[in-house]
Each structure stands twice: as C-alpha cells, then as structure tokens.
N, C-alpha and C positions, 0 to 999 in steps of 0.2 A: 504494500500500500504506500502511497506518497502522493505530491501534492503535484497536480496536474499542469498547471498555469501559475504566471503571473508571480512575482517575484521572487517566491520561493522555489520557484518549480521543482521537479525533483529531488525533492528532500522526500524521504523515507520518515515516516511515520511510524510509531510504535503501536499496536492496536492489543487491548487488555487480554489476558490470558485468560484460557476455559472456553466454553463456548457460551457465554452468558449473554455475549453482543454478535450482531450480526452486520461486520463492519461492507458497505456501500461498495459495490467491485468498483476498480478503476475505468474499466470501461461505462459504467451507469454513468458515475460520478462526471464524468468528461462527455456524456453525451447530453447527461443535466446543465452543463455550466452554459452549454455550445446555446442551450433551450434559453435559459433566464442570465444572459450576460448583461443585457441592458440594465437588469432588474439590482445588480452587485456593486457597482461602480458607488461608495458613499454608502454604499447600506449599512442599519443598525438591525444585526441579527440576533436571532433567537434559536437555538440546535437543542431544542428537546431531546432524550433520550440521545444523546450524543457519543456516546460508547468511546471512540477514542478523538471524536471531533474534528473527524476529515474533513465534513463539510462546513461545518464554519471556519475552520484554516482553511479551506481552498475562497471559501470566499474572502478571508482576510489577505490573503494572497493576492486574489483578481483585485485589490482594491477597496472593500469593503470596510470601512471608520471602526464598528466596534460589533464585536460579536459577545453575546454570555452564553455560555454551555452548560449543561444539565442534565446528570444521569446520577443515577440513587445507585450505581455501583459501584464498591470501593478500588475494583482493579478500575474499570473502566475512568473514573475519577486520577488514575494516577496517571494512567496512561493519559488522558488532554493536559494534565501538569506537563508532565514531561514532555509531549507534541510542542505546548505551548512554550516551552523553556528553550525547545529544538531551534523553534521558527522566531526566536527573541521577540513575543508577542503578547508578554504580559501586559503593558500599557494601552494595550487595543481589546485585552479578553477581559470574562468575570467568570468563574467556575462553580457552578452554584451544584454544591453534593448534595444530593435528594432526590424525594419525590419531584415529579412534575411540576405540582401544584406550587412547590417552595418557588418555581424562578417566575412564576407567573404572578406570587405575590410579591418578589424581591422587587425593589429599584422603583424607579418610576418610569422609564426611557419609552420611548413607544419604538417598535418593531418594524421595520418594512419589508423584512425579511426572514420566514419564518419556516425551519426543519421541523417536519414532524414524520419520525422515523422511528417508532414505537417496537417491540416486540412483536410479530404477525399475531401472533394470537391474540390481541389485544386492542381489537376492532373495533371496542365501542369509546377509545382515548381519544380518536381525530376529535370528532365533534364535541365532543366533553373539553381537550385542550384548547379547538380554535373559538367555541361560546365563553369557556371560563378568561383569556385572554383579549377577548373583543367585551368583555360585561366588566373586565378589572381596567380598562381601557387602554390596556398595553399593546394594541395593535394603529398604526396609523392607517388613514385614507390612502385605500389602493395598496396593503400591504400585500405581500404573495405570499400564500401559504403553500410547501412545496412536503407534499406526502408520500410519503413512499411505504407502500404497502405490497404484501401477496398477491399475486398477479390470478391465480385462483378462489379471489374471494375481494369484493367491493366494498367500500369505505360507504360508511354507515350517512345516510342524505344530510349533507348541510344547510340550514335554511338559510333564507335570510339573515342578516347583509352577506353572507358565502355565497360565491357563483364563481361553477367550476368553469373553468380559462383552457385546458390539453390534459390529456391524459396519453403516457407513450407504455409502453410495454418492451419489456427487455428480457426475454424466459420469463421469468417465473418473478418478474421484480418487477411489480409499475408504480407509475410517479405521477399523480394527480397535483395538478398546477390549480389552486384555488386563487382567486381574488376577492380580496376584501371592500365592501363598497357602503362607504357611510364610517363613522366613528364617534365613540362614546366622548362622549365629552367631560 
C-alpha cells in the first residue's frame, strides 16, 4: 500500500496488523482520486473508520488543508500515527481513537470531504454516520460523501439533503459518491 499522487507519492504506508481493517486496494484508491480530484484541492476531510488512513493521506497529498481520522482500533490507530509521522503531517491531521460517533462530536470544523469506509457488514453506519454529521452540522454545503461498500449488497436509502452523484464498481468493492445539498446551520 502507499500513497498514489501528489506530493508524497510513493511513500509506502504501514497498514494495522490482523485482519481487523480492510485497507482500500491501490488500484480503487487511484481510480477514486482520478473520480473526485476537483473535489481534494483545499479540502477539510473526514476518514471515518480509517484503518491505516490511506485515504485521507492520499488526499492530504493531492492537496487537501486538513484531514481528522477515526477508527476505534488500537492497531489501526497506531498505524495512521505512524503513516502520519511517515508523511510529516501532523500539522494538517487530528487522530481521533474511537467510536464513530466520538469524531462526529469532536471539533467544530465542517467537512467537504467525507470517507465513509465502515466494516461491510455494517450496512446500516452510512446513513446513521452521514444524518448524525449533517444534524451535529459538521458537514458543509455540497460536501461529498464518498462510500465505499460491498459491491454484493446496497447502502441502506439516504434521504434528504443526501443525493447520490456515481456509483462505480471495482469486483466486489463499490464506491457511492453522495452529495450533500442544504446545511444545518
């Protein structure tokens, strides 16, 4: 695993040990960035379940101001330390160890950019993550929520303000592009 584009480019990535995380192949990841480049340039991101944090270092890479990462596992938690210490990118991350719920209450910052990359089996987090972030108002106008789920099983219907943007298929790994439309004030 390592970092596809954009300043850091190939740097090798450490990703947590066991099979607890189900780290992003480098071909999704680089066919993802190819999708949402415009979307990177200045973004303030959000890598839910972020295992060893490839995709918000690839976004802090392409250009992206500041990303916080978020995974309740203590390997996968040392592994984005360590990523982040790799890519001298402390001053642009925030590592929040925990539940979901903890980085969605942390901070105040609003989001334009937002991984939601959960456990597959754990089908009903999309919509529970992207309502409990758009209702704590941490998502801004037009953010992208970028999901990446089991390619045998659909991501549970987002209502309003959610409205899906692409969906691509890669085997057995798709990546539903939502847009955010309206924001809490």
């Amino acid at each position: 695993m390592r970092i596809i584009a954009g300043e850091a480019r190939g740097r090798r990535l450490f990703a947590p040990e066991g099979d607890e995380t189900r780290p992003t192949a480098d071909r999704v990841r680089e066919a993802l960035f190819n999708i949402i480049r415009a979307e990177v340039e200045d973004a303030v991101v959000l890598d839910l379940f972020a295992g060893s944090g490839a995709l918000a270092l690839e976004a802090i890479s392409r250009g992206a101001r500041r990303a916080v990462l978020c995974d309740k596992s203590p390997g996968a938690v040392q592994a984005i330390r360590r990523n982040i210490a790799l890519m001298r990118a402390e001053d642009k991350t925030t590592v929040v160890a925990g539940d979901w719920r903890k980085a969605v209450r942390a901070g105040g910052e609003r989001f334009t950019l937002v991984f939601l990359d959960p456990p597959y089996r754990m089908t009903e987090v999309y919509a529970q993550a992207a309502r409990a972030l758009f209702e704590a108002g941490r998502l801004a106008e037009g953010a992208l929520l970028v999901m990446e789920h089991d390619a045998r099983s659909a991501i549970e219907d987002l209502a309003l303000p959610f409205e899906p943007e692409d969906e691509r298929t890669y085997r057995d790994t798709a990546i539903a592009l939502v847009r955010v439309r309206g924001a809490v004030e």
